[in-house]
C-alpha positions in Angstrom: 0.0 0.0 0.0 1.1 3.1 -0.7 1.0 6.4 1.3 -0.3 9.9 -0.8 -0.2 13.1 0.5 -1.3 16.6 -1.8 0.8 19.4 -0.8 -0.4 23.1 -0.5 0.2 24.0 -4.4 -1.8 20.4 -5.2 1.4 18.2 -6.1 0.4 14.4 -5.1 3.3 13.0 -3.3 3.4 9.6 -3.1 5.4 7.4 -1.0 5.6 3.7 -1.4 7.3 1.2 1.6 10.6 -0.2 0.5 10.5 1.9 -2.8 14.0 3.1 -3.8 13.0 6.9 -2.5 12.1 5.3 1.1 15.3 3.4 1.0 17.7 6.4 -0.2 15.9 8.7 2.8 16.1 6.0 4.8 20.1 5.8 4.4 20.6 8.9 4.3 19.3 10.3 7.2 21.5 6.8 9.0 24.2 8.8 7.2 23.5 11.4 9.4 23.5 10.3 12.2 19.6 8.7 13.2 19.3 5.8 14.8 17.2 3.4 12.7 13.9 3.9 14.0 14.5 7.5 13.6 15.5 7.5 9.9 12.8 5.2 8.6 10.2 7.7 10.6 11.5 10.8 8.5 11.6 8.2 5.3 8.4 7.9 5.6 7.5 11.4 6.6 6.5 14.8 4.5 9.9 16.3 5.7 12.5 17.3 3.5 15.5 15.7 4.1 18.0 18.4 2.2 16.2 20.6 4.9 17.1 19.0 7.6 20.7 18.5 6.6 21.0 22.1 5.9 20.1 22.1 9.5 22.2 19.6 10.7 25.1 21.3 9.0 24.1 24.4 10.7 24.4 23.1 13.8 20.9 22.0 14.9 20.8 18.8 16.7 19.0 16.0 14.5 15.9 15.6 17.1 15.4 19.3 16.9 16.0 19.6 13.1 13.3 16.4 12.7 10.9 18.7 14.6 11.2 21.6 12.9 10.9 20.3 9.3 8.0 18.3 10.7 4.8 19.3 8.8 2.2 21.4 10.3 -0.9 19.2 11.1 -3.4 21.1 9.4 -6.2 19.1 11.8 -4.9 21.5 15.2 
């Protein structure tokens, strides 16, 4: 099953598990430094992941980066 989201200018992003994007976010955010429950959360997330390694690179620690790239629950 696959996971869609629309973003706020109407792209459809769509996320599939074990596709090769969910694996290269997956990695990459390992690169960085997230333990593996961490990076397969922000895999599977809305996040951007250049944005939070501008952040990390920045100096933001990776918990605080994760939250603020989280997106915005519309719902609250």
């Amino acid at each position: 099953m696959s996971e869609t989201n629309a973003t706020p200018d109407g792209t459809v992003i769509i996320r599939v598990p074990g596709s090769p994007e969910i694996v290269w976010r997956t990695r990459r955010m390992l690169s960085l430094g997230a333990d593996a429950e961490l990076a397969a959360e922000i895999a599977n997330s809305d996040a951007d992941v250049h944005d939070i390694e501008r952040l990390l690179k920045a100096g933001c620690p990776l918990e605080l980066a994760w939250t603020i790239t989280q997106p915005v629950d519309a719902g609250s």
